[in-house]
C-alpha positions, 0 to 999 in steps of 0.5 A: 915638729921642730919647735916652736914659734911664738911671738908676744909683747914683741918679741918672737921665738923661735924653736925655743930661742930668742930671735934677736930684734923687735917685733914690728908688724904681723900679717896673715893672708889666706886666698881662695883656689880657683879652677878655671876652664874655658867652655866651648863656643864661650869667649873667656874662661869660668872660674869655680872656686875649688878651695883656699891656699895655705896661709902665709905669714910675715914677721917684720922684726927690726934688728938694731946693734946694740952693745952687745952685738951689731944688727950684721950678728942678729941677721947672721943669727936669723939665716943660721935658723932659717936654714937649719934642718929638721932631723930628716935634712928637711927645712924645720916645720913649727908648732904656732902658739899664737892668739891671733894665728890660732883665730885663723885656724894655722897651728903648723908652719915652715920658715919659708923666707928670710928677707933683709933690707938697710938704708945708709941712714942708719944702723938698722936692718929690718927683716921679714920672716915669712912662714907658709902654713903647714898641714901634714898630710896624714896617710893611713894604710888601709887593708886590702881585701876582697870587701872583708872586715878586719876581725875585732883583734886585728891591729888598725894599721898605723897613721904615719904623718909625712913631712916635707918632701916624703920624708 
């Protein structure tokens, strides 16, 4: 993994460093999978529930200049980490160290959107962080043969976990 995100008493990090602005509101959603098939001679369609979605998470964060940098630098800082790659040229997937995410079960997530939003009434941007869950498929490779069992000292094969995009 590539880091990892935690936030707490306000503040978040991510990938070890500090995101720049203050922690606002948290949000979790999660839905359920549905297959829908039309049967013949039925007007409509049944809907069979197949499983859920990956979660999403949002981070609102309020960036306020200070004297030490405007909110323009803190958001210029936020974008520079939300496109940031991974060693494999992919976006960065991160480990959640998190008491309310971990209650839902999301222990990997990649940074998935960076929204901003101002207003002309102040020297404020607000941003909204959002991260899909990540669950990396695991892939063994499994030997094949004509209904055989491996022998006690053959090697079982290594499980390779795959990232985003095959890599």
């Amino acid at each position: 993994m590539d880091g990892i995100l935690t936030f707490a008493d306000g503040e978040v990090k991510l990938g070890g460093a500090d995101v720049p602005g203050i922690l606002e509101r948290l949000t979790i959603g999660c839905e359920v999978v549905f297959d829908e098939a039309e049967e013949d001679g039925k007007s409509g369609t049944t809907k069979t529930p197949m499983g859920w979605e990956d979660a999403t998470i949002s981070l609102v964060i309020v960036l306020v200049s200070d004297e030490e940098s405007s909110c323009y630098d803190k958001l210029a800082k936020l974008n520079q980490t939300f496109k940031g790659y991974d060693k494999g040229s992919g976006p960065k997937v991160f480990t959640v160290a998190n008491s309310h995410v971990s209650a839902r079960g999301i222990d990997f997530v990649v940074f998935k959107r960076l929204e901003s939003n101002e207003d002309n009434k102040s020297d404020v941007i607000v941003a909204t962080l959002s991260f899909d869950e990540h669950n990396p498929p695991i892939q063994r490779v499994e030997q094949r043969g004509g209904g055989t069992t491996p022998s006690k000292n053959a090697k079982e094969p290594p499980l390779r976990i795959v990232g985003l995009g095959g890599r």
